[in-house]
N, CA, C and O atoms as a printed pandas DataFrame, in Angstrom:
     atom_number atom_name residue_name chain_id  residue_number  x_coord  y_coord  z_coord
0              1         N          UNK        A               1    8.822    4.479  -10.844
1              2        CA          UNK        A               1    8.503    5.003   -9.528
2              3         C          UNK        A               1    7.166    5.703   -9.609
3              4         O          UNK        A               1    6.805    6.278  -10.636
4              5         N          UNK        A               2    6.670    5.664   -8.858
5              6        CA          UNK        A               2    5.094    6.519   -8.562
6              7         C          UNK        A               2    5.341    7.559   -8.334
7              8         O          UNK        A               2    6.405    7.977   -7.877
8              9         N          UNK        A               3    4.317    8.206   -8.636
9             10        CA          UNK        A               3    4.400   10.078   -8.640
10            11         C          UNK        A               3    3.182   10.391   -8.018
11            12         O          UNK        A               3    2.028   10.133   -8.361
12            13         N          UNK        A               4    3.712   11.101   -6.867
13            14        CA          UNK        A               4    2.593   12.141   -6.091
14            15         C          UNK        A               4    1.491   12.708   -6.110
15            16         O          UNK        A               4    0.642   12.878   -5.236
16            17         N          UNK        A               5    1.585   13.150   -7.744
17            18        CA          UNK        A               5    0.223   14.008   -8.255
18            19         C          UNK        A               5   -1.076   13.249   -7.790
19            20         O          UNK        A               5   -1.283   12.037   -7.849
20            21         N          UNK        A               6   -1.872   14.201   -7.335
21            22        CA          UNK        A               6   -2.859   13.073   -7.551
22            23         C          UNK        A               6   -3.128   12.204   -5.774
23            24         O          UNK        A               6   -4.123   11.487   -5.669
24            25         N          UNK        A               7   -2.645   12.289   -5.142
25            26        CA          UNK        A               7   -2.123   11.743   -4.218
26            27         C          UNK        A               7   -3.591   11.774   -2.876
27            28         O          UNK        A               7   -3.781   12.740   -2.137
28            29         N          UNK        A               8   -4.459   10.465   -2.865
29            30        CA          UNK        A               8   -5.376   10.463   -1.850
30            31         C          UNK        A               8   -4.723    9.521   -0.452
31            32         O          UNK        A               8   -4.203    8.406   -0.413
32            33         N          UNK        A               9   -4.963   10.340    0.416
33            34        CA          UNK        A               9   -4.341    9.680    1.968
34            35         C          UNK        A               9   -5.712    8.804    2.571
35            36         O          UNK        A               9   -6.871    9.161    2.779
36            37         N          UNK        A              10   -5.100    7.666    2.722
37            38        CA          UNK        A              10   -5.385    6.354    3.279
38            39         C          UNK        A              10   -6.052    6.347    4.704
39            40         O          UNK        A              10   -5.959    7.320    5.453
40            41         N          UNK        A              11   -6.631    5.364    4.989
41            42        CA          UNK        A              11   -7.168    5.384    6.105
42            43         C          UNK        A              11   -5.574    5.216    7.559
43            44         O          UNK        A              11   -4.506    4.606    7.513
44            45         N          UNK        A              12   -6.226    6.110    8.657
45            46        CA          UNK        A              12   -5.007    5.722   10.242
46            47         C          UNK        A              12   -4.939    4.240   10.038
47            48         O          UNK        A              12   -3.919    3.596    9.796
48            49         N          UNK        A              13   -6.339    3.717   10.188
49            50        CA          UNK        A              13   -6.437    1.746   10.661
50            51         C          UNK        A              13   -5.716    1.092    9.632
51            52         O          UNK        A              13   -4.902    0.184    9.798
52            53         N          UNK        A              14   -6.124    1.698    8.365
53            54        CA          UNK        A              14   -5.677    0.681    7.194
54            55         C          UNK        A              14   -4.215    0.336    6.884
55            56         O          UNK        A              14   -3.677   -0.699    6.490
56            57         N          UNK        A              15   -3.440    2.392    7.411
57            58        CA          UNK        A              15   -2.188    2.258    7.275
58            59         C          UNK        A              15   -1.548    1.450    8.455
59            60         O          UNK        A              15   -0.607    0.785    8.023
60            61         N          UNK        A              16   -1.754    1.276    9.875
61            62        CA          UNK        A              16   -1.710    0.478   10.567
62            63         C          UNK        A              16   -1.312   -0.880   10.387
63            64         O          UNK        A              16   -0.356   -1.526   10.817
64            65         N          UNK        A              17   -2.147   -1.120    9.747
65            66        CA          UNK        A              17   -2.218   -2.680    9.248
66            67         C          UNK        A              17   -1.224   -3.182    8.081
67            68         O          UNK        A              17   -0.917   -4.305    7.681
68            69         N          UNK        A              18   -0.816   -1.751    7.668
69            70        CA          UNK        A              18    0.457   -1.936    6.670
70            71         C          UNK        A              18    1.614   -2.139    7.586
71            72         O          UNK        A              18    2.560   -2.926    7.543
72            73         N          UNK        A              19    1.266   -1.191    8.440
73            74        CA          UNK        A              19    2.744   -0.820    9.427
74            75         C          UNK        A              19    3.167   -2.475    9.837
75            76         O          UNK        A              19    4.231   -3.071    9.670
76            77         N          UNK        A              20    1.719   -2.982   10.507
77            78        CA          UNK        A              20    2.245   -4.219   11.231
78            79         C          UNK        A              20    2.623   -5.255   10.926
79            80         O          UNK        A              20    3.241   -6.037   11.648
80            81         N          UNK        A              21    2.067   -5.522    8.966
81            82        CA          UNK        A              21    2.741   -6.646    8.780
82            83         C          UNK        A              21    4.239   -5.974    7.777
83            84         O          UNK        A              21    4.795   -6.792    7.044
84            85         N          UNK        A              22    4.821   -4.447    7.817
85            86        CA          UNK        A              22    6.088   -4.768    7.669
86            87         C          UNK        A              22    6.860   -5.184    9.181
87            88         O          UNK        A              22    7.581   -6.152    9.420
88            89         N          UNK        A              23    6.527   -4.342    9.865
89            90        CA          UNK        A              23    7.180   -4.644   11.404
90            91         C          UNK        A              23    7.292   -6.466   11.711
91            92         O          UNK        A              23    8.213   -6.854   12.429
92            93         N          UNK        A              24    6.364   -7.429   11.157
93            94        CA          UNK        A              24    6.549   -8.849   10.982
94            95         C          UNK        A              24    7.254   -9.852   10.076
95            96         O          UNK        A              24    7.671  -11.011   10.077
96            97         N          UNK        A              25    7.139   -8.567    9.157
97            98        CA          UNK        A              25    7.984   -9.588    7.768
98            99         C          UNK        A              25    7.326  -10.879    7.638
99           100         O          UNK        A              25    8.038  -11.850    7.892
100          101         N          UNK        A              26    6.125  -11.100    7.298
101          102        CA          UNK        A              26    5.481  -11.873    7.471
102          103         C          UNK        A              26    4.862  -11.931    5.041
103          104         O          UNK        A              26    4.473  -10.936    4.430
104          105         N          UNK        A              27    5.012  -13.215    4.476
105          106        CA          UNK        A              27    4.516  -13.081    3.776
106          107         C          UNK        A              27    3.121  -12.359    3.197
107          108         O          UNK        A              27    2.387  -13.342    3.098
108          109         N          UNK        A              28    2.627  -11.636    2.922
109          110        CA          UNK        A              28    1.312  -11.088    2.311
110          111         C          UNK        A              28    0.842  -11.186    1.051
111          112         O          UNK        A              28    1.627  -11.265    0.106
112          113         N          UNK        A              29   -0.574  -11.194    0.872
113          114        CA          UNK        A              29   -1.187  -10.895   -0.768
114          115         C          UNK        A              29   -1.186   -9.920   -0.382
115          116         O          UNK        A              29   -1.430   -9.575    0.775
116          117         N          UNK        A              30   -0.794   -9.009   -1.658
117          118        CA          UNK        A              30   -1.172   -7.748   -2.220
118          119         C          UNK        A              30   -1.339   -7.257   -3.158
119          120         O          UNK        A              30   -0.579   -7.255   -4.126
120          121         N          UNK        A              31   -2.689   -6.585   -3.027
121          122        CA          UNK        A              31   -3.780   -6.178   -4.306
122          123         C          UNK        A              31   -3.100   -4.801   -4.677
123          124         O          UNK        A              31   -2.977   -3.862   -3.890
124          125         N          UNK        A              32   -2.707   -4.817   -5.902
125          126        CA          UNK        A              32   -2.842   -3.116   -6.058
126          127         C          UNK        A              32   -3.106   -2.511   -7.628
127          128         O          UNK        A              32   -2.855   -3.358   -8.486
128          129         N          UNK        A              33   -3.431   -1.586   -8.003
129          130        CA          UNK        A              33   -3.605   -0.728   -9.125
130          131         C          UNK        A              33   -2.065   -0.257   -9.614
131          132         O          UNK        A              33   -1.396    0.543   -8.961
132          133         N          UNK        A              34   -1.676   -0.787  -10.679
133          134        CA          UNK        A              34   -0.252   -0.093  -10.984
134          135         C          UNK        A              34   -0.715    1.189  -11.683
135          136         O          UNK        A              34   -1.882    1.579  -11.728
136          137         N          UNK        A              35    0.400    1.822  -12.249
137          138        CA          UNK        A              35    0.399    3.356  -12.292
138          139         C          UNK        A              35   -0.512    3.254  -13.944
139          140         O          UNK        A              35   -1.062    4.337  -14.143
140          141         N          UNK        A              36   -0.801    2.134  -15.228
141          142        CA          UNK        A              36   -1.287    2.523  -15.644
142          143         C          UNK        A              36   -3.004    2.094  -15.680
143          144         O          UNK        A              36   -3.829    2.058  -16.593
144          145         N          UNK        A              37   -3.075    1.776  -14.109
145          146        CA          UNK        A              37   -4.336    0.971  -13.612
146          147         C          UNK        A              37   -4.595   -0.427  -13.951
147          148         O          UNK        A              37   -5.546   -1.174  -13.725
148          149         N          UNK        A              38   -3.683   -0.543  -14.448
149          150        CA          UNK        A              38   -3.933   -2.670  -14.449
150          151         C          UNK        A              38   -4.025   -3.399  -12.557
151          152         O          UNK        A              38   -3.393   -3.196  -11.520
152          153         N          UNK        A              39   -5.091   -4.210  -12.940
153          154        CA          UNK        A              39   -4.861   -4.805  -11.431
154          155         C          UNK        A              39   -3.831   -5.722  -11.303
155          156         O          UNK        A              39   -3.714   -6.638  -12.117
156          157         N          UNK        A              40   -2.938   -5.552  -10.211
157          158        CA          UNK        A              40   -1.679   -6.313   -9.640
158          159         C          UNK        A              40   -1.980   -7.445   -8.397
159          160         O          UNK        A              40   -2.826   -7.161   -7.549
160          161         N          UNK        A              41   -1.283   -8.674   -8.335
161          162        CA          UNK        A              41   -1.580   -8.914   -7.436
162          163         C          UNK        A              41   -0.200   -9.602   -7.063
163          164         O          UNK        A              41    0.573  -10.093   -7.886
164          165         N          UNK        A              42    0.010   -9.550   -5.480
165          166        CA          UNK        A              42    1.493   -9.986   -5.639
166          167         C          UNK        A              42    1.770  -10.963   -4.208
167          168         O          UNK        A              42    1.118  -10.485   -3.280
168          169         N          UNK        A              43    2.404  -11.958   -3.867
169          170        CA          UNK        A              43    2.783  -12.766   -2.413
170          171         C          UNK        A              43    3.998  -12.145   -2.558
171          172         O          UNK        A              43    4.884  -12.460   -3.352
172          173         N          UNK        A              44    4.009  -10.936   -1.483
173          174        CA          UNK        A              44    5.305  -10.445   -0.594
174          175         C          UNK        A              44    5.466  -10.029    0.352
175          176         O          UNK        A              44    4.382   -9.806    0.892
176          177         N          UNK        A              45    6.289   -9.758    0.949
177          178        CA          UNK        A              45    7.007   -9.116    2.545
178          179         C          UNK        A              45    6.888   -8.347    2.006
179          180         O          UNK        A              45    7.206   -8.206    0.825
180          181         N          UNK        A              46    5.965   -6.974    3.312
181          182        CA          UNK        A              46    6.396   -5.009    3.275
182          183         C          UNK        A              46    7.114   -5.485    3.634
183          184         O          UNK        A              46    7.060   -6.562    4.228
184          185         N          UNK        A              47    8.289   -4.669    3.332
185          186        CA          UNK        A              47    9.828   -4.072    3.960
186          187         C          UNK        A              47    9.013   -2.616    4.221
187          188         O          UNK        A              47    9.780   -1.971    4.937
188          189         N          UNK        A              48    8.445   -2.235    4.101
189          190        CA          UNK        A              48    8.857   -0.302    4.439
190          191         C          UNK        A              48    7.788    0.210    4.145
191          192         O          UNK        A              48    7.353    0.030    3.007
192          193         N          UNK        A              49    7.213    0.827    4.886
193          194        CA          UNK        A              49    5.896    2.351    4.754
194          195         C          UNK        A              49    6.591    3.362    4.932
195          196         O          UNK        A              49    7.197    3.489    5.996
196          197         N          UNK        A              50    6.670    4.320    3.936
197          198        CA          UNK        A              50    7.074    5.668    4.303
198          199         C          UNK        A              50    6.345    6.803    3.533
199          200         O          UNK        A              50    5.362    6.479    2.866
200          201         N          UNK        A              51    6.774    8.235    3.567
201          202        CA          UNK        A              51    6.824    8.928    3.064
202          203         C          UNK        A              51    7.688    9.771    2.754
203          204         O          UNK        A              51    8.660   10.235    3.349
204          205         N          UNK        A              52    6.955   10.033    1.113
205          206        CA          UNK        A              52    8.058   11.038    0.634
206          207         C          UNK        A              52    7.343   11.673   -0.550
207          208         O          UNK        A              52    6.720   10.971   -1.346
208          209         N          UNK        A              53    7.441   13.253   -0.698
209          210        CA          UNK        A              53    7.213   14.371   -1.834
210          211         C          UNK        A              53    6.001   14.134   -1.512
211          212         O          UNK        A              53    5.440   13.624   -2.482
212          213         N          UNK        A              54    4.917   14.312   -0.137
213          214        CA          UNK        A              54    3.519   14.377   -0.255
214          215         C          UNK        A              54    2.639   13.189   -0.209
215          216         O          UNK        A              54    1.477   13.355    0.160
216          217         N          UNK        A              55    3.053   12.012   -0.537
217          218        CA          UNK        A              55    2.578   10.556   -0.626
218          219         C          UNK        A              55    3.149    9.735    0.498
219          220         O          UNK        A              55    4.150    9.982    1.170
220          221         N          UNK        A              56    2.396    8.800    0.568
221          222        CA          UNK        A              56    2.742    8.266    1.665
222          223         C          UNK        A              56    2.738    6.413    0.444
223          224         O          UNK        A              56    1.754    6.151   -0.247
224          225         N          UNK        A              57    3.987    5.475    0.486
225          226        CA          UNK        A              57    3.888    4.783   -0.163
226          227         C          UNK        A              57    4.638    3.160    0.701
227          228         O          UNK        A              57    5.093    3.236    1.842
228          229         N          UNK        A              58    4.632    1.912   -0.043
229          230        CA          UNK        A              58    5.328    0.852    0.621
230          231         C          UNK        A              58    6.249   -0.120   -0.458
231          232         O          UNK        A              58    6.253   -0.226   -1.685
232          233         N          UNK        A              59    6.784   -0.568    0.301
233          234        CA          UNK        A              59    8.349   -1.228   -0.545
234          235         C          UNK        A              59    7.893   -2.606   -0.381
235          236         O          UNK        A              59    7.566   -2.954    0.753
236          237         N          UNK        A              60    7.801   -3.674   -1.612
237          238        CA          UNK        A              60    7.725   -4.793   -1.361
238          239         C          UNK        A              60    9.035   -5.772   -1.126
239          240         O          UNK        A              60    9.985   -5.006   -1.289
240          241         N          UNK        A              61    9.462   -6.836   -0.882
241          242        CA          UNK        A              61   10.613   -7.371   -1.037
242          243         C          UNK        A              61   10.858   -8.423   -2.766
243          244         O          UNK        A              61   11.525   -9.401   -3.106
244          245         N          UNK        A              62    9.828   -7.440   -3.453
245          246        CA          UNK        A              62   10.091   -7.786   -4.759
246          247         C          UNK        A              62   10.790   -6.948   -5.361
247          248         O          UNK        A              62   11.096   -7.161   -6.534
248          249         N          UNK        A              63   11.215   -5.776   -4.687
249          250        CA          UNK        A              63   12.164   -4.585   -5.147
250          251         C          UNK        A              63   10.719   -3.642   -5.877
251          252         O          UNK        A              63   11.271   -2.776   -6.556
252          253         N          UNK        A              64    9.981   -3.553   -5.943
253          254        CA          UNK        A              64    8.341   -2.720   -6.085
254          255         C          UNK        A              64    8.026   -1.624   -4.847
255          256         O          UNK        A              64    7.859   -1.834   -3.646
256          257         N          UNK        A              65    8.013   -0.388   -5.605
257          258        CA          UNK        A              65    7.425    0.401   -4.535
258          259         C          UNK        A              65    5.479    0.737   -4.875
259          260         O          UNK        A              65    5.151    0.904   -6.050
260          261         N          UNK        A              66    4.607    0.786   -3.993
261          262        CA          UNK        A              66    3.655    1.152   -4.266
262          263         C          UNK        A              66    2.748    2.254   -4.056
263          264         O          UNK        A              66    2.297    1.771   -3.017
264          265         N          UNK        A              67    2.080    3.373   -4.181
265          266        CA          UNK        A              67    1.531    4.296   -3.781
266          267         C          UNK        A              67    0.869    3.443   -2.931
267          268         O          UNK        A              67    0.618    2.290   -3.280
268          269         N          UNK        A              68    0.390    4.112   -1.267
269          270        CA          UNK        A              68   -0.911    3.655   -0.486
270          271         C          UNK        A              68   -1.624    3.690   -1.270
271          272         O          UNK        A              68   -1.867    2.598   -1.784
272          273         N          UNK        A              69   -2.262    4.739   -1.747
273          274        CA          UNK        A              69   -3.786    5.110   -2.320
274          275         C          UNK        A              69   -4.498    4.083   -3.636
275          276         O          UNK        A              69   -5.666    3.898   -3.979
276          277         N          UNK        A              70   -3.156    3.542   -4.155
277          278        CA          UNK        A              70   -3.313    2.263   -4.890
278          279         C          UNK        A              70   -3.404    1.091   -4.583
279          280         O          UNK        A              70   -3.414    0.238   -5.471
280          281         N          UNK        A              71   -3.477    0.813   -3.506
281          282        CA          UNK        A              71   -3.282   -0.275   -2.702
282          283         C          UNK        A              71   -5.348   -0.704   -2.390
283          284         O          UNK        A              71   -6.189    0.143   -2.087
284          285         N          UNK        A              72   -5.599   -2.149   -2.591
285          286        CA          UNK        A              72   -6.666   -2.201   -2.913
286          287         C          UNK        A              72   -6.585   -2.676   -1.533
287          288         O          UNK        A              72   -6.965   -2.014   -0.567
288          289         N          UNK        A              73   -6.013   -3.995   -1.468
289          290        CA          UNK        A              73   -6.282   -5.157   -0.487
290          291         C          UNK        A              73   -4.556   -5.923    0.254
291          292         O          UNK        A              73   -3.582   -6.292   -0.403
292          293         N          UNK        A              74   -4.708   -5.936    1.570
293          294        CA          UNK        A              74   -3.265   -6.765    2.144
294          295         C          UNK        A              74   -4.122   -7.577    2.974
295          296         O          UNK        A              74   -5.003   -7.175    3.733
296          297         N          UNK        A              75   -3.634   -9.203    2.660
297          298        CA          UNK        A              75   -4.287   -9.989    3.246
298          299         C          UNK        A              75   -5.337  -10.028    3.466
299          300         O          UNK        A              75   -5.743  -10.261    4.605
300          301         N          UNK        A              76   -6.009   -9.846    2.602
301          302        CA          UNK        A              76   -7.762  -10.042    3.105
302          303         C          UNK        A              76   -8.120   -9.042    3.318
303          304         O          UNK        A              76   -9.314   -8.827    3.105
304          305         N          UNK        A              77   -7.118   -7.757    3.929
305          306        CA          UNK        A              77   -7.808   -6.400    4.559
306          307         C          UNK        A              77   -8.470   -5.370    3.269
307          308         O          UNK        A              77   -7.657   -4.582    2.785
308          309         N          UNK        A              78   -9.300   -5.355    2.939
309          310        CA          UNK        A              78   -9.367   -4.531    1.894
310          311         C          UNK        A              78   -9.316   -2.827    2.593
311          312         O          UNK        A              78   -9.498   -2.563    3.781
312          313         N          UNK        A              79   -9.105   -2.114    1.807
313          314        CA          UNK        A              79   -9.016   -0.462    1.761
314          315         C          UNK        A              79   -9.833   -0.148    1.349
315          316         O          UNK        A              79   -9.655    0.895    0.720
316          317         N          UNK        A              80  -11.323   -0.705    1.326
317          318        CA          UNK        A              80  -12.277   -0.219    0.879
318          319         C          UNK        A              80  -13.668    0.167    2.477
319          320         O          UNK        A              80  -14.502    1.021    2.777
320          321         N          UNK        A              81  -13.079   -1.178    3.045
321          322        CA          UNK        A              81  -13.653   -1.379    4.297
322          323         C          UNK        A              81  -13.779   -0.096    5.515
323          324         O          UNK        A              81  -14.481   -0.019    6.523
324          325         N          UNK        A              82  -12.765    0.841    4.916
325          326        CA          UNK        A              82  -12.290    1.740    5.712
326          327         C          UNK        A              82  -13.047    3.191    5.911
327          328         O          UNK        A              82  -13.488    3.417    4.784
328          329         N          UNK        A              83  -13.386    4.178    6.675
329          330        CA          UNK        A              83  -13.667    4.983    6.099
330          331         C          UNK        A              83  -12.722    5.874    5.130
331          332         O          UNK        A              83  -11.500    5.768    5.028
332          333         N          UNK        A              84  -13.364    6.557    4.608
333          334        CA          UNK        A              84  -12.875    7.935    3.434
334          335         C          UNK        A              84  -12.301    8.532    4.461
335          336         O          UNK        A              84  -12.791    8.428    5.586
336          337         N          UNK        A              85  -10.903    9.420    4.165
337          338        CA          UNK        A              85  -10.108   10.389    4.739
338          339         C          UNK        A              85  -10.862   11.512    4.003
339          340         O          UNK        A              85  -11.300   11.370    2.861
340          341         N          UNK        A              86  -10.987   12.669    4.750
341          342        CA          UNK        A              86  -11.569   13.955    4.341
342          343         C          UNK        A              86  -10.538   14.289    4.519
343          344         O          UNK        A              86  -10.232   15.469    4.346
């Protein structure tokens, strides 16, 4: 499981765009940084954006939870594109 520490909050738009393709259940690529920074890349359904203990994180239907803030790219959308949260 991912741990909080450490914990940078994501862009409104970017999380958005998480929200909508769990609300679709729609297959996705997803890019992400696992916890000991290896790059991940994975074809799955969000099931779930939530939060919890300070982080805000998402559930794949690979049984994988991911920190946002690790989260590189969903479908093409990268998290880089976004502005910085102050």
């Amino acid at each position: 499981m991912n741990d909080a520490k450490g914990y940078s909050p994501v862009n409104c738009e970017f999380h958005d765009v998480l929200e909508h393709h769990a609300t679709t259940r729609t297959t996705v690529r997803v890019r992400f940084g696992d916890e000991a920074g290896a790059q991940q890349e994975r074809d799955a359904v969000i099931t779930d954006v939530f939060a919890r203990d300070g982080a805000d994180f998402l559930s794949l239907d690979t049984g994988e939870t991911v920190r946002l803030d690790r989260v590189e790219e969903v479908d093409g959308v990268k998290l880089a594109e976004f502005p910085a949260v102050e």
